[in-house]
N, C-alpha and C positions, 0 to 999 in steps of 0.2 A: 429528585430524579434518581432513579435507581440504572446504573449506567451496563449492569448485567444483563437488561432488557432492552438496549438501545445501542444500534448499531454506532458507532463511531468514525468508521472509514468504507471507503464506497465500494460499490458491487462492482465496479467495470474498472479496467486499467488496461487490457489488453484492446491494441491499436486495430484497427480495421475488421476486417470480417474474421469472427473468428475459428482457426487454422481448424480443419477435420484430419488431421494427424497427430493430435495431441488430446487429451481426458485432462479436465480439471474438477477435480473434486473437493469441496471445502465440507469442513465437518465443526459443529460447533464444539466450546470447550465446556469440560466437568464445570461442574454452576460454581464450585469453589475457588473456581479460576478465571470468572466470567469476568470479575473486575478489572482486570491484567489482559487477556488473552481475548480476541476480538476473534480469532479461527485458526485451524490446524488446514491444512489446501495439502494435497497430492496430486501431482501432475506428472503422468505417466502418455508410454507414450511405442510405437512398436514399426518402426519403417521397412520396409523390403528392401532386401541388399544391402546394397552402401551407400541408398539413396540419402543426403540429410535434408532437413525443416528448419525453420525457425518460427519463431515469435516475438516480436518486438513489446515492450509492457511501457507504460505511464507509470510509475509507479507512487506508491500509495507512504503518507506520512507516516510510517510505521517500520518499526525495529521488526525483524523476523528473522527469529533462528531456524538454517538450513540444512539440511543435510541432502550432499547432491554428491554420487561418486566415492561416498563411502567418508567423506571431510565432514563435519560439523561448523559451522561459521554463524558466525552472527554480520547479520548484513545491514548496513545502514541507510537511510533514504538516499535514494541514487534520484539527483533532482533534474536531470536529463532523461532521454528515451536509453529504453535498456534490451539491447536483441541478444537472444538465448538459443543457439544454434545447436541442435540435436541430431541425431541417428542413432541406426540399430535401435536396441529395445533397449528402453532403459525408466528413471522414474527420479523424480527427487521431492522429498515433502521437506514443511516448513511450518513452524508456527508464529503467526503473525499477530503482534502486539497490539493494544492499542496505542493509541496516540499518546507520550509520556510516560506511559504504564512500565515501559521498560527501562528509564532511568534506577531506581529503586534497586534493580539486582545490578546496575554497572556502579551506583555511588558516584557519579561526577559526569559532566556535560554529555550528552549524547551528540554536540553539534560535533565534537571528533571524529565518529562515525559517517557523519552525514558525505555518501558519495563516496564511501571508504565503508570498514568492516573490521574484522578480526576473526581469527579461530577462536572459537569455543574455551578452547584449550588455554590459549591466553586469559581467560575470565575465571574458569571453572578450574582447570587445573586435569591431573590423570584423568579424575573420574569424565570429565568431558570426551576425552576419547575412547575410554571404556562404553559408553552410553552409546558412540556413533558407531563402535563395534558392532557391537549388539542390537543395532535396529532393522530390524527384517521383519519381511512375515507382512503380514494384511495390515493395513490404514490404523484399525483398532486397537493390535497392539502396538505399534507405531505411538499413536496419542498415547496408550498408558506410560508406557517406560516414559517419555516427555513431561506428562502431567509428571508423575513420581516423580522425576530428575528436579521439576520447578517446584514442586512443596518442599522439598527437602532441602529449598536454598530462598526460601519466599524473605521478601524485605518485610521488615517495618512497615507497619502503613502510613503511606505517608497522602497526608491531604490538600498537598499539590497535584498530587498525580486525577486526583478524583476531579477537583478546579480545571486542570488542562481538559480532560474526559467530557466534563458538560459544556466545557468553553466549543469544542471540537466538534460536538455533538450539535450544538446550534449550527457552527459554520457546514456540516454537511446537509443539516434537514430545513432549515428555513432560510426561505429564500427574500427573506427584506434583509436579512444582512449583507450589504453589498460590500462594505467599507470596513475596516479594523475600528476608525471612529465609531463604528453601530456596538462593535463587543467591547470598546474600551466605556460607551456609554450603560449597555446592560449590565455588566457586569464590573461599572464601578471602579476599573482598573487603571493607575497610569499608564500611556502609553509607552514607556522606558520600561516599567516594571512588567509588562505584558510580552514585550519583546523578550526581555532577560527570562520569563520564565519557558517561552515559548524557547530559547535558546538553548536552555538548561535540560530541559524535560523531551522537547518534541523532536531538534536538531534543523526545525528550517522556523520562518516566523508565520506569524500566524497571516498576513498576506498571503506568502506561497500556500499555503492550505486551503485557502477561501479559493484560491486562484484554482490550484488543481483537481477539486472538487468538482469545480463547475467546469474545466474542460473535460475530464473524465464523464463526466456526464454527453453532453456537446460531443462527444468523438463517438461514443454508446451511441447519441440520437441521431447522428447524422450515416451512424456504419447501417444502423437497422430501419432508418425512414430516409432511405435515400429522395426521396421527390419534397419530402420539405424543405423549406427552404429557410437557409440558414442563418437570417437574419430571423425569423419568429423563433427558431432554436437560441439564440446567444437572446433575445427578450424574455422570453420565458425562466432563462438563467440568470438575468438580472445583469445582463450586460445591457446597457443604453445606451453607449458610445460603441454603434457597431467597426470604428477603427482600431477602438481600441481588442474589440474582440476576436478581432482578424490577426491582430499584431500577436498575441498570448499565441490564438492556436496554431498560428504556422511557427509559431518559436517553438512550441511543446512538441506537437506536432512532424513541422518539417515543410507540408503542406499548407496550402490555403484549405477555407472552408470547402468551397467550390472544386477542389482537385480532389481532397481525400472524399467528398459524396461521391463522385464520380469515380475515385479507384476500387469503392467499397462495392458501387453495384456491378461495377463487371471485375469482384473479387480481386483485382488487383494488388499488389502489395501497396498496402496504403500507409508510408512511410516512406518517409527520404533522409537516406544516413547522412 
């Protein structure tokens, strides 16, 4: 499996209908970064007056360095719901890792991260804030200076990070893995040892991943087919204990199934802080 040609983390994370005062734009990365770098995303944004917005996000098992407000930060899986509250005109882009991929440039556990972050600056040093200086201008140049910024400090290749990559890649696209027992029997793994690398490399285990894959999904099907009903949505995702599927997504969530269908078709904020 060549993992520059396979996505690794999912298209949706943003909660309920989503907001028409915000642009997301994801862009993919230079093929020589494709093994590391899963996408570059700009999300701009332009309100009248002193109106503000928000967005509430699911977020995704992945490391992404941000630049919002002129700061450079490296951000870690935030494994709760995450609301981003905007006005006036403004924009923040980010490059978002894949799954492990970003261990290799931090050298040691990314589960420190996880729900937490740092400046740039703390990693990188001057040049990190010189780089967050300097990034303006269109999307385009935006990725270049970033792409250059990461070759210029690219790890070792390490062939854990590739292991987590296809471990990851199964938990998003096929759906008879329900259970860590399905990946510790494909892929041969102890269960100790699987957690420990998941620990190491990803920052949450490889359950939370399986888990929020399939409600990021489930929260997608249920925002844009509101009249299905949500027990053939949680079967099809390979929940069979629909208790159990109720309990995940109103923890993730906030909501039950039954309230966020219902806030999504008459646009409501479909979220509860």
């Amino acid at each position: 499996m060549d993992l520059r040609d396979v996505a690794t983390t999912s298209e949706y994370g943003v909660v309920g209908v989503r907001d028409v005062d915000f642009t997301l734009d994801r862009f993919a990365p230079a093929a020589d970064l494709a093994h590391l770098v899963e996408r570059h995303w700009l999300v701009s944004w332009e309100l009248p007056g002193d109106r503000t917005a928000s967005v509430t996000l699911l977020g995704h098992p992945c490391i992404n360095v941000v630049l919002d407000g002129g700061t450079l930060s490296v951000a870690g899986i935030g494994t709760g719901r995450f609301t981003y509250v905007y006005r006036g005109v403004g924009w923040v882009f980010g490059t978002k890792f894949r799954p492990g991929a970003f261990q290799p440039f931090l050298a040691s556990s990314v589960a420190g991260l996880t729900d937490s972050g740092m400046l740039a600056e703390q990693l990188w040093g001057p040049p990190a804030v010189a780089l967050a200086a300097s990034m303006t201008g269109p999307a385009e140049e935006l990725i270049t200076q970033v792409e250059d910024f990461l070759r210029a400090r690219l790890p070792e290749p390490d062939p854990q990070v590739e292991l987590v990559g296809r471990i990851v890649a199964d938990l998003l696209h096929d759906r008879t893995i329900t259970r860590v027992d399905d990946v510790v029997s494909r892929f041969g793994i102890p269960p100790r040892r699987l957690q420990r690398l998941f620990s190491r490399y990803v920052g949450v285990s490889p359950k939370w991943v399986l888990r929020r894959y399939r409600l990021h999904e489930a929260a997608a099907r249920l925002a844009e087919e509101h009249d299905k009903p949500w027990a053939e949505v949680a079967a099809e995702l390979g929940y069979f204990d629909q208790s159990h599927f109720i309990r995940d997504f109103t923890a993730a969530i906030g909501m039950t199934p039954v309230a966020y269908a219902r806030a999504c078709r008459r646009q409501e904020a479909a979220v509860s802080t």
